[in-house]
C-alpha positions in Angstrom: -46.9 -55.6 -22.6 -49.8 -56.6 -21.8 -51.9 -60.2 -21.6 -55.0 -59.6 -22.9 -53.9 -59.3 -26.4 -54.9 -61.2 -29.0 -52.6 -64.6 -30.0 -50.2 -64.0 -33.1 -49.9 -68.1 -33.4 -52.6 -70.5 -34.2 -50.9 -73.0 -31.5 -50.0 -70.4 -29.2 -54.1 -69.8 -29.3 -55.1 -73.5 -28.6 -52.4 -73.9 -26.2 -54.6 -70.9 -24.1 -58.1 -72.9 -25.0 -57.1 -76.0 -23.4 -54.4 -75.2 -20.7 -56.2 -77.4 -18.2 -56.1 -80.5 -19.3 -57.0 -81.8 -15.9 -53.6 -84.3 -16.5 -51.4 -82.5 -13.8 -52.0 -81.3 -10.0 -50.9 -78.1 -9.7 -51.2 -78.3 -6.0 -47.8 -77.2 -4.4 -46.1 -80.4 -2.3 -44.4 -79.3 0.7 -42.8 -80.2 4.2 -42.2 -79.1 7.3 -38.8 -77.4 7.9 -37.3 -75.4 10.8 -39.6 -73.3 12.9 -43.0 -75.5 11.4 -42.8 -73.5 8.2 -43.9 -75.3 4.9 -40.9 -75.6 2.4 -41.7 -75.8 -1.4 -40.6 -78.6 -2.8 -41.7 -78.0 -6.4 -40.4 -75.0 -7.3 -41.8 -72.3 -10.0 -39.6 -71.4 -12.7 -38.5 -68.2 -13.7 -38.3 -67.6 -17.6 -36.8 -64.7 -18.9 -38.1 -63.7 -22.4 -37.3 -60.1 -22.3 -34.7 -60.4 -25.2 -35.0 -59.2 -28.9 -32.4 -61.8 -30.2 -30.6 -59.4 -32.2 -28.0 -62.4 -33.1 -30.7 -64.0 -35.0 -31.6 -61.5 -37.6 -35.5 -62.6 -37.9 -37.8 -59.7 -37.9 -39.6 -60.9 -34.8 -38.4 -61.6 -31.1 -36.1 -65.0 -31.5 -38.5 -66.6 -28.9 -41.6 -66.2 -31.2 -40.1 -67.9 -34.2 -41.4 -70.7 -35.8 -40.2 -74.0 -34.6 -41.8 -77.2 -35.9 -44.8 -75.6 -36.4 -45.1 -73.7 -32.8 -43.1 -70.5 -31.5 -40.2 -71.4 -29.8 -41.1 -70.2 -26.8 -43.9 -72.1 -26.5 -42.5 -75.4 -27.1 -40.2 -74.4 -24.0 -42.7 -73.6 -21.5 -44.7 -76.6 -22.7 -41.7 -79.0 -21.4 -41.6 -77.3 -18.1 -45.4 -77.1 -17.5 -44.9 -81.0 -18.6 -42.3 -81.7 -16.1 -43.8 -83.1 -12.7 -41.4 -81.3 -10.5 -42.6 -77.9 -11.7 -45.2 -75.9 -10.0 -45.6 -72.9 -11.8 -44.1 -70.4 -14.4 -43.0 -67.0 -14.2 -42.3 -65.1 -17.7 -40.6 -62.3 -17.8 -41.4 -60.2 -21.5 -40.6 -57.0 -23.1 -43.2 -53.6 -22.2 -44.1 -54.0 -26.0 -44.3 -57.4 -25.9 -46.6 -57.3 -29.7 -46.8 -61.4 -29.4 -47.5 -63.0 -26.0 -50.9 -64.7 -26.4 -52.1 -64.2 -22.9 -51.5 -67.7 -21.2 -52.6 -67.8 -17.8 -52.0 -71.7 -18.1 -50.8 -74.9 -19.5 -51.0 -78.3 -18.4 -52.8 -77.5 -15.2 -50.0 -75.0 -13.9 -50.2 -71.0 -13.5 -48.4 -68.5 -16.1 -47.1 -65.7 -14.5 -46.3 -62.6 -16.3 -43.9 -59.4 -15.6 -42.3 -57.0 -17.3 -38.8 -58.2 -17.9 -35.6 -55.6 -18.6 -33.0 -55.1 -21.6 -30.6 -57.9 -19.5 -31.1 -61.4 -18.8 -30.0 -60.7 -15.4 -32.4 -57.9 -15.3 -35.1 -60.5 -16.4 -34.3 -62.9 -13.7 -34.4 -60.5 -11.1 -38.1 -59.1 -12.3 -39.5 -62.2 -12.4 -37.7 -63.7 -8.7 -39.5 -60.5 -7.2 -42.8 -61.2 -9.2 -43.2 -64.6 -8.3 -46.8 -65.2 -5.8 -46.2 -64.8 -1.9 -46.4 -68.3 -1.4 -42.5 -68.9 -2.9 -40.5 -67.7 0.4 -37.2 -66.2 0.9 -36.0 -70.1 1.5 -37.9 -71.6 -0.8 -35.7 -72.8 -4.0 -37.1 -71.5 -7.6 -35.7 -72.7 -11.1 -34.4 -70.4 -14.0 -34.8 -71.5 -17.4 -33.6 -70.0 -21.0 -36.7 -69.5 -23.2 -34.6 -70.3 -26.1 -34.1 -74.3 -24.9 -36.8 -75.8 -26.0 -35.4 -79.7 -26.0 -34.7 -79.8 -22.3 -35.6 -83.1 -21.0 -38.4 -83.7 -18.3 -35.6 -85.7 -16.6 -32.8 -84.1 -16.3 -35.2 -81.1 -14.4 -36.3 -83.5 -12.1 -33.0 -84.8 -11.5 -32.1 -81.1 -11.0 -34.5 -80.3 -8.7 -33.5 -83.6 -6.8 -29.6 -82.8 -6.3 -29.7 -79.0 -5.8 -32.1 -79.5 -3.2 -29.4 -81.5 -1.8 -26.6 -79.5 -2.4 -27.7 -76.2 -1.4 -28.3 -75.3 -5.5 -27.0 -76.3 -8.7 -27.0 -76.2 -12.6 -27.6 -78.3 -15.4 -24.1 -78.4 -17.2 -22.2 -80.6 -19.7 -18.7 -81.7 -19.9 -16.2 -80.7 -22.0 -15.2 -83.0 -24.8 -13.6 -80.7 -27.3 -10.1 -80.2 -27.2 -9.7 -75.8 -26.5 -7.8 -73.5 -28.4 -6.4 -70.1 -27.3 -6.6 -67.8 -29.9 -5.0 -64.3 -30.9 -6.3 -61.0 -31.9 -5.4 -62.4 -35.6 -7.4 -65.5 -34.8 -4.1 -67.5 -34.6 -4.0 -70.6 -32.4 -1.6 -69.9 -29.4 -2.2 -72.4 -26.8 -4.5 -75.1 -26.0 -6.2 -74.8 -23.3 -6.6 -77.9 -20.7 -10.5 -79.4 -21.1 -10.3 -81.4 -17.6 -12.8 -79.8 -15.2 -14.3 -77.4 -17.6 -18.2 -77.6 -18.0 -20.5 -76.0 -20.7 -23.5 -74.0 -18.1 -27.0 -75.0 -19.3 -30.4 -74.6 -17.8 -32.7 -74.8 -15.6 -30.4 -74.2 -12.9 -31.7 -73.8 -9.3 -31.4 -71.7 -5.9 -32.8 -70.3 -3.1 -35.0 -67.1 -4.0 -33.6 -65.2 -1.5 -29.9 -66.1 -1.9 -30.4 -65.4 -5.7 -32.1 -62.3 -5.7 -29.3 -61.2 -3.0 -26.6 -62.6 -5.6 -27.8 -61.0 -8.5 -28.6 -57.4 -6.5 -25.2 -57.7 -5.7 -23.7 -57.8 -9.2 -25.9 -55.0 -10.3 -24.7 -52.6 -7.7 -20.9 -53.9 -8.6 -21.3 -53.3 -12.4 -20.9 -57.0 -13.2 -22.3 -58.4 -16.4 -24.0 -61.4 -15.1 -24.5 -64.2 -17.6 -25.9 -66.9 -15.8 -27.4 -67.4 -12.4 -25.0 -69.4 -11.3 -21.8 -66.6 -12.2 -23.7 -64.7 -9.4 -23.6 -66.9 -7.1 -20.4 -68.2 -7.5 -19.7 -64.3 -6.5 -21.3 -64.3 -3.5 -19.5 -67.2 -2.2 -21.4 -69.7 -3.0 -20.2 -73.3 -5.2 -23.3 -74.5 -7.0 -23.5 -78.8 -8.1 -22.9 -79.4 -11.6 -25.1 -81.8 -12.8 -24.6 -83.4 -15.9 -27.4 -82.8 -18.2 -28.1 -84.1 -22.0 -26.5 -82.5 -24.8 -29.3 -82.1 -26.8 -30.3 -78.8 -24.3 -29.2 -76.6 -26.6 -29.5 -72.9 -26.6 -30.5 -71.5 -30.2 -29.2 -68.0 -30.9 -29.0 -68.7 -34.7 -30.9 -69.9 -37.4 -28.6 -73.2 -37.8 -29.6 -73.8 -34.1 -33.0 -73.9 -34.8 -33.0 -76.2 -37.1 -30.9 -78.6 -35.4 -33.6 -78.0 -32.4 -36.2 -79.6 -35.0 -34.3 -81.9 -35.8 -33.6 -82.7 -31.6 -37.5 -82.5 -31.5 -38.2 -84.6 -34.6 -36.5 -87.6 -32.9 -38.5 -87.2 -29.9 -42.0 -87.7 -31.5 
């Protein structure tokens, strides 16, 4: 990987021309907390983009697809460089990364880069220990799938607002479908009681050390970790739901990604 390489997108190369558009401070808001330390209250967010998307079936990374006219991944890192809340982002990519354009910034705000690992857990956990010095142990950071490009500015900032709060939380829907158990025949058994049940979205948000400590954890156990949340739960910890828009969808196929355009479409 490396970011000096030349873009492969036309909007991935004017998104690196104007990153500053001098329409966001990227100065990091803080304020005092125990012991006169400064506390972050804009956190970076970690993205890990590390993945091939195998489920996909398109012959480059599912992140770099086209998506209304711009990769995927950009459109994502756009509406969190967008989002107030956000200071900064970290991206976590593949060693042979053929198709990162070499952002260093958009919309006033730093682009981080690492080198990212086969697992999104593994991801996450490069890009927590890449972040700057100035994100402490304490300080709270935000993890966010590159393939959710429709996440709404407010439901982040509403994130940010609660988990703060709460000690960490997670954008997450409610159930509305009734659940079926099925069989190794893929026979109905049982249905399955929706009450409580959530669907885990992104960004979802924690402390940096806590996390990091969570997610080392899981490695050393031999636990596939699936979101950032499932670690912590492990660790003892009970993240906030908070109820985010449907619309954030993940897309891992191609019928996803065209009901992402059609998300987007509405938007403009």
């Amino acid at each position: 990987m490396s970011g000096d390489k030349p873009a492969h997108d036309a909007s991935f190369q004017r998104a690196r021309e104007s990153g500053d558009d001098g329409t966001s401070d990227a100065r990091v808001r803080g304020h005092a907390a125990e012991g006169g330390r400064i506390r972050v209250e804009r956190p970076w967010c970690v993205v890990p983009a590390a993945g091939r998307g195998a489920r996909f079936g398109a012959e480059r990374p599912k992140q770099y697809v086209a998506l209304a006219g711009k990769p995927l991944l950009l459109w994502t890192l756009q509406r969190l460089a967008a989002c107030e809340g956000v200071s900064g982002l970290l991206v976590a990519l593949a060693d042979d990364d053929a198709y990162w354009p070499g952002l260093h910034e958009l919309n006033g705000k730093p682009v981080l880069t690492t080198v990212g690992a086969g697992e999104r857990s593994g991801s996450v956990l490069a890009g927590l220990r890449a972040l700057p010095d100035s994100v402490g142990e304490g300080d709270y950071v935000l993890v966010h799938d590159a393939a959710r490009p429709c996440v709404r500015g407010e439901d982040i900032e509403r994130l940010i607002e609660q988990a703060i709060a709460a000690g960490g939380a997670l954008l997450a829907a409610p159930l509305r479908d009734t659940l079926k158990l099925g069989d190794a025949q893929s026979r109905a058994i049982a249905t399955e009681p929706r009450e409580a049940r959530w669907r885990a979205l992104t960004p979802q948000m924690f402390r940096r050390g806590e996390l990091v400590a969570a997610l080392e954890r899981a490695e050393r156990d031999g636990v596939a970790i699936t979101d950032e949340a499932m670690a912590m739960e492990r660790a003892g910890h009970r993240p906030l739901l908070v109820e985010g828009s449907e619309s954030n969808i993940k897309v891992t196929t191609p019928t996803d990604l065209a009901l992402a355009e059609y998300l987007l479409s509405r938007e403009s």
